[in-house]
C-alpha positions in Angstrom: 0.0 0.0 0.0 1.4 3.0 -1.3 0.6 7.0 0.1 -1.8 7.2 -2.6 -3.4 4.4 -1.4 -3.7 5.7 2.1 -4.9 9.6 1.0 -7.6 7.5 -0.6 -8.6 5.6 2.4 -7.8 8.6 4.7 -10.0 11.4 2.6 -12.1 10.0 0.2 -14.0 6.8 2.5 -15.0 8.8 5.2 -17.1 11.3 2.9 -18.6 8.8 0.9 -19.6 6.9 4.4 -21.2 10.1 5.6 -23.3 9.6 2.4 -24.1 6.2 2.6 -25.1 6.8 6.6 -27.3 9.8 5.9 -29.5 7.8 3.7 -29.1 4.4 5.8 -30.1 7.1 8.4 -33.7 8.2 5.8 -34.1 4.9 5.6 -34.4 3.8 8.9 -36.6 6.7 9.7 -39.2 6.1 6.9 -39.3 2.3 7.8 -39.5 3.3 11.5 -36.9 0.6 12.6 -35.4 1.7 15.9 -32.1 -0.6 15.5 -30.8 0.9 12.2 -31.4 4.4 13.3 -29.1 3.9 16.8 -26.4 2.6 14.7 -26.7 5.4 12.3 -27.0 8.2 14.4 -23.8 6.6 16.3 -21.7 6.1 13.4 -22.1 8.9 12.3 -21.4 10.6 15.0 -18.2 9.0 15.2 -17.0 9.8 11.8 -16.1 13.1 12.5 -12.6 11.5 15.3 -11.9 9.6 12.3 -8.5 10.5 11.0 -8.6 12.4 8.2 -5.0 13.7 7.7 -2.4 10.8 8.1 0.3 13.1 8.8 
């Protein structure tokens, strides 16, 4: 794994799992299920201490 490799897995996954979480999140909240909202209000919550800048 080369530094490219880790900008890419540094920068570029946690934005597109904020996406993905934010409509996991719509999702959970039009089909009412209780579960999938409390594990996508948490991870998203915890994405912002995820490192973003490896150096």
């Amino acid at each position: 794994m080369n530094m490219a490799h880790v900008h890419l897995w540094l920068t570029h996954v946690p934005i597109l799992g904020s996406i993905f979480l934010t409509v996991l999140l719509l999702v959970a909240l039009i089909y009412r299920n209780v579960f999938l909202q409390k594990a996508s209000l948490w991870f998203l919550g915890e994405l912002p201490f995820s490192p973003s800048q490896p150096f």
